[in-house]
C-alpha positions in Angstrom: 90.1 143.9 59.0 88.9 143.0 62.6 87.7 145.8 64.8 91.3 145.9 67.1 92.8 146.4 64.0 90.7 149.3 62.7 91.1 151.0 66.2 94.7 150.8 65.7 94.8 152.0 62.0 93.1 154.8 62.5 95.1 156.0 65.7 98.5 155.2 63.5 96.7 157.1 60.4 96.3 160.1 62.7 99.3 159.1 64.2 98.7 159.7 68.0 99.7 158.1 70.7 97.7 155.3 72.8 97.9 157.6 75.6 96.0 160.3 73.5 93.2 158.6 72.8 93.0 156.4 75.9 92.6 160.0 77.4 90.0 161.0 74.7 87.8 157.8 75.2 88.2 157.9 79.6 90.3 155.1 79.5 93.8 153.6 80.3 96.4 153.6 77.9 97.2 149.5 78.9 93.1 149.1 78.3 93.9 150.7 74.7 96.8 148.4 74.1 94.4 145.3 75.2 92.2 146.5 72.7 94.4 146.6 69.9 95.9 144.1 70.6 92.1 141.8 70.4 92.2 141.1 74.0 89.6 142.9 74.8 86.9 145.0 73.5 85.6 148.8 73.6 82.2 149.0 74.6 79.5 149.9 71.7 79.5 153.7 73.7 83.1 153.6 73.6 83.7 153.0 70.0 81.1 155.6 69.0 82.7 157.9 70.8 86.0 156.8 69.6 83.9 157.2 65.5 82.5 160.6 66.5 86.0 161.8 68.1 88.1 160.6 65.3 85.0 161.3 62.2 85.5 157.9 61.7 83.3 156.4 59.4 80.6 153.8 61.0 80.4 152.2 57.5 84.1 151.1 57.8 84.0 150.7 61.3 81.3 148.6 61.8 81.0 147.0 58.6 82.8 146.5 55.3 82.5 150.6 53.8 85.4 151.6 52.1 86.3 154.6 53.5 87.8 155.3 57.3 86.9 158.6 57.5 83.5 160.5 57.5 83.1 161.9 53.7 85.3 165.1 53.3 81.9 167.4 52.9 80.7 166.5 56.3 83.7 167.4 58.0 84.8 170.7 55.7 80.6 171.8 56.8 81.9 171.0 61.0 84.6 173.3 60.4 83.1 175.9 59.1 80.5 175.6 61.3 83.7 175.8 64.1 82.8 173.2 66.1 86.3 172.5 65.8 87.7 175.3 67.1 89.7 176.6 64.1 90.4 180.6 64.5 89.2 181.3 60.8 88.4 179.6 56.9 91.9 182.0 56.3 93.9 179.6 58.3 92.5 176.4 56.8 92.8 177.0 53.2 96.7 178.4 54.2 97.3 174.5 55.8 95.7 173.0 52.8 97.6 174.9 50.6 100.9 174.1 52.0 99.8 170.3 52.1 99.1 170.8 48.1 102.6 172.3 47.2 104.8 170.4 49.5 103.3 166.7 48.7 103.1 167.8 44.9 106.5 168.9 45.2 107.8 165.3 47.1 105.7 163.3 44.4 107.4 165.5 41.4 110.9 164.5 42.7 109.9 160.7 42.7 107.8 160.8 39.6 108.6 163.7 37.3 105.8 163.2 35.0 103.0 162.3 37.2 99.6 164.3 36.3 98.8 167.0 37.9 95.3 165.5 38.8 96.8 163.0 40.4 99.1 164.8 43.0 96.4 166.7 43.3 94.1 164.3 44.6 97.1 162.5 46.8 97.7 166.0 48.7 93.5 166.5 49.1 93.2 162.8 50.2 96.4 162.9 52.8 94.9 166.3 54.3 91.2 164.8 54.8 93.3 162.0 56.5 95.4 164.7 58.7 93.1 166.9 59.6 91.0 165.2 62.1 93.7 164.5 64.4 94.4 167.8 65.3 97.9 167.8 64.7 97.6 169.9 61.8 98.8 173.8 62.8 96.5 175.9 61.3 99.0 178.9 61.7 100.8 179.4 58.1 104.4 179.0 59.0 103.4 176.4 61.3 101.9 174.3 58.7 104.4 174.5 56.4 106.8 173.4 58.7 104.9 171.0 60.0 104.3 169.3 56.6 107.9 169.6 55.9 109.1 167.8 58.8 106.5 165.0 58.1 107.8 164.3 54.6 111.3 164.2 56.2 109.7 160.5 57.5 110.0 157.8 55.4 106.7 156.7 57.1 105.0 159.4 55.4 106.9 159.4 52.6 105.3 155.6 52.1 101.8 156.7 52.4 102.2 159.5 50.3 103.1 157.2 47.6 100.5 154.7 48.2 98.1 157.0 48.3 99.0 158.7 44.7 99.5 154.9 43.3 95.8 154.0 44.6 94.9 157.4 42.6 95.0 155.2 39.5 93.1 152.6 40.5 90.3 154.8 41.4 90.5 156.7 38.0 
C-alpha cells in the first residue's frame, strides 16, 4: 500500500471526514484530497503529525509493519495518563463494554457458534481501531447508542466480520 493510500485508510478506518483532518494537520481539505489521491505529498512534519494525531503506527506508515495503529498498551497508558481528555477510567471501561456485548451480539446472530474468544478479540480489536478518532462517546448511554447505530451500517457490519474472520488466521 502506497503512502496516499495509507492516509486515506486510516481517515476511512476512523471514519472522519477530509475536512477533519485537513483541519487537524493546518491544511486544506482539496490539499488532503490531492494527497489521497497521490497527487501530491504531506510533508515528513506533516505526516508525523498526521501518525502522532491519529497513533498511527510509523512501522506501517513508513514501512511494511503490520499493524496501523500504535500497540493497544501504548495508547490504554495515554489515556490513563489523560492526555486525551477522557473525564474518568469509569467511562472507558463502560464504552468498551458496550463495544464487547453489542459486536458479540451482531457476530452471534451471523454465526451462532463462533467461540467466545473469538468475538472477543473482534470487539477488543474494533475498539482499539475506534477509539483514537474520538468519535467514541465516552458517556454510557451515549456509547451504546452510538455502537448501535454503527452496526445499523452495512459498512461496519463488513469490518466487523472481517475482522472476526482474520481472528482465525492469527490463532
Amino acid at each position: 500500500m502506497l503512502e496516499h493510500q495509507k492516509i486515506k485508510a486510516v481517515r476511512e478506518r476512523l471514519d472522519l471526514t477530509q475536512q477533519e483532518v485537513a483541519n487537524n494537520l493546518g491544511v486544506s481539505k482539496q490539499y488532503l484530497s490531492k494527497v489521497e489521491l497521490g497527487l501530491t505529498n504531506l510533508s515528513k512534519s506533516k505526516l508525523k503529525l498526521f501518525c502522532e494525531t491519529y497513533k498511527v503506527s510509523y512501522d506501517w506508515m513508513f514501512g511494511d509493519g503490520p499493524n496501523m495503529f500504535q500497540q493497544q498498551d501504548e495508547y490504554v497508558k495515554q489515556l490513563f495518563a489523560g492526555e486525551e481528555g477522557y473525564d474518568s477510567f469509569g467511562h472507558l471501561i463502560d464504552a468498551y463494554n458496550y463495544f464487547i456485548i453489542n459486536i458479540k451480539a451482531f457476530i452471534e446472530k451471523k454465526h451462532p457458534d463462533a467461540l467466545f474468544e473469538k468475538k472477543l478479540a473482534t470487539a477488543c480489536s474494533m475498539f482499539y481501531q475506534y477509539l483514537p478518532s474520538g468519535k467514541i462517546p465516552l458517556v454510557s448511554f451515549e456509547a451504546e447508542e452510538w455502537i448501535k447505530n454503527k452496526l445499523k451500517e452495512k459498512e461496519f457490519q463488513d469490518e466487523v466480520l472481517e475482522t472476526y474472520y482474520q481472528s482465525f488466521t492469527y490463532s
